[in-house]
N, C-alpha and C positions, 0 to 999 in steps of 0.2 A: 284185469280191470279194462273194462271196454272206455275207449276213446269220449262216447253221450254221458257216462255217467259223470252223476251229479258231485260226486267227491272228486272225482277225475280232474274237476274244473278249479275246483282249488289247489290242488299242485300246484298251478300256473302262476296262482296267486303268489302263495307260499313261497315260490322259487323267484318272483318279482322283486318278493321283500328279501328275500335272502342277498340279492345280486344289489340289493340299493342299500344294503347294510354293507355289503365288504366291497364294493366298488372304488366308495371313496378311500378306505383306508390302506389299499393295493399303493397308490401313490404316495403314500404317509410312510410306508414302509420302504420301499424302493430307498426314498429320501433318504431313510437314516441309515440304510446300509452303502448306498452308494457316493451320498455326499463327503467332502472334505472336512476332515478334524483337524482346526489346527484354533485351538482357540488362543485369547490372548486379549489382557486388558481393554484393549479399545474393542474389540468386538463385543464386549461381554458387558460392557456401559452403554446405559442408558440413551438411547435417540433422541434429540429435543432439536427439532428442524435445524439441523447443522449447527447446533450453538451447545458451550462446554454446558453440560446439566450440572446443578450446583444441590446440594442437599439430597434428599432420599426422594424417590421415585413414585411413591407411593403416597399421595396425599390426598385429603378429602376433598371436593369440590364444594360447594355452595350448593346449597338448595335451589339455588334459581337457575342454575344451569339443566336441572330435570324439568323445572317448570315449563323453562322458555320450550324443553325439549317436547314435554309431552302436550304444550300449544300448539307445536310445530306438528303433531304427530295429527293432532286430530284434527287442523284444516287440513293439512295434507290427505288423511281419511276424505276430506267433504270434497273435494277433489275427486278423488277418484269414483264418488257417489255423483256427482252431476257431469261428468263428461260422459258418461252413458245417458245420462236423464234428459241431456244438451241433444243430441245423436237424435234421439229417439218422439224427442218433444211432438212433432207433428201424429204421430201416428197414435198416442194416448189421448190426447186434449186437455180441457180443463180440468178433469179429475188431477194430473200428473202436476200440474202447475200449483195447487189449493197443496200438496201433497210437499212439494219443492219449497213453498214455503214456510211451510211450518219447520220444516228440517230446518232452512236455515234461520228461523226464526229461535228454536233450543238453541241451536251453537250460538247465536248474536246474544243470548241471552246471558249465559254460560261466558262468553268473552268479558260483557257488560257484569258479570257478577265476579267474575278475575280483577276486573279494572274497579269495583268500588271498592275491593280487599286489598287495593294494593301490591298483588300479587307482582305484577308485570313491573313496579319499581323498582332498578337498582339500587341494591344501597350498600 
């Protein structure tokens, strides 16, 4: 197979994805063969920021804890959409600006449409 050809160049591919599939789990490996076994009750209970955990470990959260989250997610998203738009502003003009606000005009709306559902109350 010569070096130009066109299948030649997938190899590289091929052999990119091979190396980023077993890379990480080389360390994963090492770990269990070369770490300490010595287990024993307190290792093996429950973390709760250095306080005794009391009950089972595994409990449901509230709905409002995905809400606040996925609030949290999507201005964080609007975020990372205007510190480039910010950067940039001069060199687009008016078109960018007309463009900017309507973006935040959906999310304001979408917040305003959380806030008359009462979404955002704790209760």
């Amino acid at each position: 197979m010569t070096p130009d050809a066109y299948s030649y160049q997938y190899l590289f591919i091929g052999l990119f994805f091979l190396v980023a599939i077993v890379f990480p789990f080389i360390p994963l490996v090492l770990a269990y063969f070369l770490a300490p076994k010595k287990p024993n009750p307190v290792k093996q209970s429950t973390y709760e920021c250095g306080l005794e955990s009391k009950g089972e470990s595994w409990i449901q959260f509230k709905v409002q804890y995905y809400i606040y989250a996925l609030i949290f997610v999507i201005f964080d998203i609007e975020v990372i959409f205007i510190y480039p738009w910010a950067v940039a502003y001069k060199q687009m003009g008016l078109f960018a600006l007309v463009e900017m606000f309507i973006f935040l005009a959906i999310l304001i709306l979408g917040l305003i449409y959380a806030w008359k559902k009462n979404v955002l109350e704790w209760k």
